[in-house]
N, C-alpha and C positions, 0 to 999 in steps of 0.2 A: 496532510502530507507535506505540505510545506513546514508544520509544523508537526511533523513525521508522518502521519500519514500523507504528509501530501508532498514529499520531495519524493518518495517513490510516487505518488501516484501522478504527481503532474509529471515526471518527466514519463511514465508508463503511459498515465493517461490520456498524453499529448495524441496520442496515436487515435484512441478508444472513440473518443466522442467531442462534435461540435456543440453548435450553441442554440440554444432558443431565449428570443425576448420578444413576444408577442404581447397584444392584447389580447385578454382572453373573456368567457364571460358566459353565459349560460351552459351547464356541461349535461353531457349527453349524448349531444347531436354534433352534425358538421355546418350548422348553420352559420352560425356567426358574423365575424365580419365585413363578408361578401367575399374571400377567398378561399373556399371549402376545401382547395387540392393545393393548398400552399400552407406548411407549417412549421416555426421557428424553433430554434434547437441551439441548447447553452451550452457550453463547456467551459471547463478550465483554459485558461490562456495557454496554450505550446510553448516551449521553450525555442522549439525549431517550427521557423515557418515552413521550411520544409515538407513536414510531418504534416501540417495542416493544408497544404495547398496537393500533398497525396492522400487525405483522407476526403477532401471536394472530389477529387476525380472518383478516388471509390463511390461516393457516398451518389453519384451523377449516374452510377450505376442502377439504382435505386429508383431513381427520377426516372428514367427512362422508360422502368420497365412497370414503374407505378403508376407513371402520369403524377404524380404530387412534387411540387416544389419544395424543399427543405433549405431554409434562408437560414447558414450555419453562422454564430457570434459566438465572441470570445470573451472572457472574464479574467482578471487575475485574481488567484485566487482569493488572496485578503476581501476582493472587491465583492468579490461573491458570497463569500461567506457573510459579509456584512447587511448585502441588500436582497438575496434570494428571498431569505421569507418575506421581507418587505413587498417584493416585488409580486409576490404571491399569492399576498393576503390582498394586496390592493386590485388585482385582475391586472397588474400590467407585466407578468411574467410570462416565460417562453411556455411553449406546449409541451416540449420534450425539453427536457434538461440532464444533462450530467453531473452524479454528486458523490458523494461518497456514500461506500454502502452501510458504513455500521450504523448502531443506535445514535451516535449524534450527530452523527448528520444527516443521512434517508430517514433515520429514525424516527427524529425529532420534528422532521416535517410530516411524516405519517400521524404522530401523536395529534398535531394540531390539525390535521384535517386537509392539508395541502396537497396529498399526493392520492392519485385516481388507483381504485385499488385491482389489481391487476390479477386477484387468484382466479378468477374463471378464465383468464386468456392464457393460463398457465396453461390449462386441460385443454383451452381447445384449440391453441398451437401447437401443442406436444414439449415444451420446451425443456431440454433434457440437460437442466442445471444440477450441478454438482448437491445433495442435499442439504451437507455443510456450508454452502457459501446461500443455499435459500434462506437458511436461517437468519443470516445476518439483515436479511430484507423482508423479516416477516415480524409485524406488530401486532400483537392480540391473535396471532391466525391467523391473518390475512396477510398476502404478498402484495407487497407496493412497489417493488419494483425489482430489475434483472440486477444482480451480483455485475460489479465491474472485474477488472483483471484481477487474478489471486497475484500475492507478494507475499515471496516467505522471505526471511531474514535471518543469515547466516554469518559464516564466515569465508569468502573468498581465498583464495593465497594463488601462491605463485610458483607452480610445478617445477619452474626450471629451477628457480633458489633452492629449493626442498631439494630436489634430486642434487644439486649441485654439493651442496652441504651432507646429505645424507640423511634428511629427517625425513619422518613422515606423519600422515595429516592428524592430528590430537585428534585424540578421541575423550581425552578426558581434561577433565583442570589441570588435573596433575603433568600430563602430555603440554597440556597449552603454555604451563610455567618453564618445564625443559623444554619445549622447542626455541619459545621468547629468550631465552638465555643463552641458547645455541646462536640466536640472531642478533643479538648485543652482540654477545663477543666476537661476532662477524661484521661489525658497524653498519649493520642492516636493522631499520628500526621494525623492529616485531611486528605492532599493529598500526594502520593507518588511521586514525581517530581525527577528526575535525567538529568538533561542536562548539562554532565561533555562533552559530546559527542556531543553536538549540535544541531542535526538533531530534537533531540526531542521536542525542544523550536518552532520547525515549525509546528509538530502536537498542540502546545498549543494555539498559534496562530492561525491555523484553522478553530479547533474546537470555539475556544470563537465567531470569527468571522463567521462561516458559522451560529453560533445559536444567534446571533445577526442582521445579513442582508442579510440572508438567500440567495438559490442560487442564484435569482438574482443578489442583490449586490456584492455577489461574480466573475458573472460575470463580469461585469459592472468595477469592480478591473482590470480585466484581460483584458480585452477590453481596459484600456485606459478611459473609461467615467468616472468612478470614481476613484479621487485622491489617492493613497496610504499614503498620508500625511492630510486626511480627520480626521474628528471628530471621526468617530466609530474605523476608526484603532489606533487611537491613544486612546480610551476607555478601547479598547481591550488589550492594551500593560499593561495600565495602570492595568486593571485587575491584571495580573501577579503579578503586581508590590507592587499591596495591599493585596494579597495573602502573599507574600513572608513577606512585612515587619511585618502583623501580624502575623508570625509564624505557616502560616499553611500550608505549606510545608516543608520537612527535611529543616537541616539547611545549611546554604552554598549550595543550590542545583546546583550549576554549577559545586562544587567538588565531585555530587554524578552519580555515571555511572549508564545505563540502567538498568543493570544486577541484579545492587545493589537497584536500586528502586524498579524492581520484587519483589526480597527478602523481602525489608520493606512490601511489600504487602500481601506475601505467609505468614510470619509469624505473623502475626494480628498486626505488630510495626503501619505499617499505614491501616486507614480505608477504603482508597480511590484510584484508581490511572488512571491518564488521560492517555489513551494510546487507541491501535485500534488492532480488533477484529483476528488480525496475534496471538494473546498471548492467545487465546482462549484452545489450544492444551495446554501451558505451564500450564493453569492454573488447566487445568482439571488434567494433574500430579502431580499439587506441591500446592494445595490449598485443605486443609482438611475443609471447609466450604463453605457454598452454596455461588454464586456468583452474584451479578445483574450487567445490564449492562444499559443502559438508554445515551441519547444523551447530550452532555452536557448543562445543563439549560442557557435559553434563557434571557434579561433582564424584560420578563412581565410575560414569561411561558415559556414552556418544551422549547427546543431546538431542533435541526435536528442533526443527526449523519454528521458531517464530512467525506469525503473520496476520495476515488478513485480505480485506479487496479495495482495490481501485474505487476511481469514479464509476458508475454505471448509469445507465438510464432510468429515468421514473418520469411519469406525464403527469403533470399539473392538474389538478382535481377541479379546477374553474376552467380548462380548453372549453374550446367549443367545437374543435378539431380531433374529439376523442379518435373515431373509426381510423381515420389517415396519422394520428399522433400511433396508433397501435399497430397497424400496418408497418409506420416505418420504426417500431421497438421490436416486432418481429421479425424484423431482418439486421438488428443489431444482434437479437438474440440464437440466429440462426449458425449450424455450425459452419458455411461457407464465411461467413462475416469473421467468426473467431480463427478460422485459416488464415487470412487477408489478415488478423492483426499478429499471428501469428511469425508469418514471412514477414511482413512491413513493419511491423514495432517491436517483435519481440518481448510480446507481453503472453500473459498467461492464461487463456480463455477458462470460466470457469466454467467448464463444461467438459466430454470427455473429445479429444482430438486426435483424430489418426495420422500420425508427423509422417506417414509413409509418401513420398513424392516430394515433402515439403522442403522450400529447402531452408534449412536450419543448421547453426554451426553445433559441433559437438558437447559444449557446453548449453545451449540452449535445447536443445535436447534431454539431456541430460537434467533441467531444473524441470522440463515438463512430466517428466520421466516420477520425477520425484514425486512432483504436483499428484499423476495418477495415484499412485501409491497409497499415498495422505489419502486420496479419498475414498480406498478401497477400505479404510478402516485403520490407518495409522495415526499415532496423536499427532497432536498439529498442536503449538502454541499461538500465543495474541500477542498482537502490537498492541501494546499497551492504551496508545491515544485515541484508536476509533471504538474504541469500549467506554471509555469514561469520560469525566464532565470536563468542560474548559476551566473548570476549577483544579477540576486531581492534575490533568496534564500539565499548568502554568507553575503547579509545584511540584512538577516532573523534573519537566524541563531549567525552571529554577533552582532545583536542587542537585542536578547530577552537575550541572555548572558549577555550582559550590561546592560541592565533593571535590571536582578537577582542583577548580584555586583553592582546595584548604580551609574557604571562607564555613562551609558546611560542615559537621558530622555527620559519618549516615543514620545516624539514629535522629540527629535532628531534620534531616529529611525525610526518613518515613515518618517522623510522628507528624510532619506538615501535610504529608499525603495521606495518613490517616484524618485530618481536621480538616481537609479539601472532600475528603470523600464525603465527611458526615453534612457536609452543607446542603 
């Protein structure tokens, strides 16, 4: 997420979960250390300390009512990414940890043996996770661990421009080129694009592509059956590519950062902006106009939301603090806990949540709304990065950048993401 999964999920995540870096060491038992009712817990670094100094007081709630200590540490993420298994494989990693749910990252630690396997305390919690996001944390059969926040990824815009101009929200490609045109010749820049950063150029790819060959074909991508150097990915590049050269995106978007593409959007500079439903919180602080959110259109009609999950929890398969490491995963995984992140971060519990009493702005509402929906049986696409290798993303991400400068063809970037997949 910082390198797409992880810019939505740390600024989502920021809210979801702290930190563990413990010694750990014969697993089973609560023997260990000499601390049996004290257990350490990792997370992603916050953005806002804020966020982190209101998820201590929640998390104090917990403590009180368990008697167990939870000693929460921070990580950025690069830092983490780099030494987690490290830290894992040697015993000196936390009990509980925060990570990402898909195959390469929970994944990749369940494959090696790292993560304590949690399907019997599924049944005898009750834990009433969305089926679709179990998936994402289940290896050979078994659940390793709780699904973090869902994130779908769309298209935002700006109701008051819309109405003010007289458009309304595309429903298709063909919608999204007359509306952008509508917005040029209004000196309103169409889409807000910033991929100085990289990661974001994988949520644009995504989304074009989940709302063009829907999850199937998506699979079917990741599976190996269908080509990354096929006709619709190379559609989809090309998309980008007739965006960018008709001026309907800032200009230079590879020299414009995340932070600053926000900005063009909070201040009515741009109409539109392709991003995923992590910015939901920001927007409700920094956007003095109503906002819509809609899936990105499809090439015949509407499109599906993009996405995937957050950081979530998983315990370390070397604790020695299993009983109290599960205890307090049970009360991450409970639906008062996803209420709490609900109100206070604005994130998306994967599970199912009654917003009745809650208080929630209309757009936040509104993505949750949606969320249900998706899991009542609607497609749902993938963010591209938490499915596949640091190999396919590094030719993701370095090629939708090349696309933007010119320096790329899309054909020469899926055939690179075709020869990253086969590695």
């Amino acid at each position: 997420m910082r390198t797409s999964v992880l810019k939505g999920l740390a600024l989502a995540s920021a809210g979801l979960l702290a930190t563990a870096c413990t010694g750990t060491s014969t697993p089973g038992g609560d023997e260990g250390d000499g601390d049996a009712q004290s257990i350490r817990w990792l997370i992603e670094e916050p953005e806002d300390a804020a966020a982190l100094k209101s998820l201590e007081q929640h998390v104090a709630t917990f403590e009180k009512d368990s008697g167990i200590e939870v000693k929460i540490t921070t990580l950025p993420f690069d830092t983490m990414r780099t030494v987690l298994q490290t830290q894992l494989r040697s015993g000196e990693g936390p009990d509980v940890f925060n990570w990402g749910s898909g195959p390469s990252f929970g994944g990749a630690l369940a494959r090696n043996g790292l993560i304590y396997d949690l399907t019997d305390a599924y049944e005898e919690n009750g834990w009433e996770i969305y089926d679709f996001a179990k998936e994402e944390v289940t290896v050979d059969g078994k659940v390793y661990g709780v699904p973090g926040e869902l994130e779908t990824i769309g298209l935002f815009y700006n109701k008051e421009i819309f109405d003010e101009l007289g458009l309304q929200a595309p429903e298709s490609l063909e919608d999204l080129d007359a509306v952008s045109q509508e917005l040029k010749s209004a000196d309103i820049i169409p889409m807000s694009v910033g991929d100085k950063d990289a990661w974001p150029g994988g949520h644009l790819l995504s989304m074009t592509l989940s709302s063009a060959i829907g999850s199937d074909g998506m699979e079917q991508l990741f599976s190996g059956d269908k080509s990354w150097d096929s006709p619709e990915v190379v559609a989809a590049l090309e998309l980008w590519q007739d965006y960018n050269e008709q001026e309907y995106l800032p200009e230079s978007p590879t020299s414009v950062a995340y932070e600053t593409m926000e900005t063009m959007f909070y201040t009515g500079k741009a109409a539109m902006i392709p991003t995923g439903s992590w910015l939901v919180g920001e927007m409700d602080d920094n956007a003095d106009f109503e906002v819509g959110y809609i899936p990105f259109p499809g090439p015949d009609g509407p499109g599906i939301f993009a996405g995937g999950l957050g950081s979530g929890p998983f315990i370390s398969a070397g604790t020695s603090k299993t009983d109290a490491a599960l205890e307090f995963v049970d009360f991450l995984a409970s639906p008062e806990h996803g209420e709490w992140t609900v109100e206070n971060f604005h994130t998306i519990p994967p599970q199912p949540i009654d917003t009745q009493g809650l208080d929630v702005s209309p757009l936040l509402a509104q993505v949750l709304e949606d969320t249900a929906q998706i899991s009542d049986g609607g497609d749902f696409g993938y963010n591209i990065d938490v499915k596949v290798s640091d190999a396919v993303n590094e030719a993701m991400y370095d090629g939708v950048q090349g696309v933007l400068t010119g320096q790329r063809t899309p054909e020469q970037v899926a055939e690179d993401l075709q020869a990253a997949a086969q590695e």
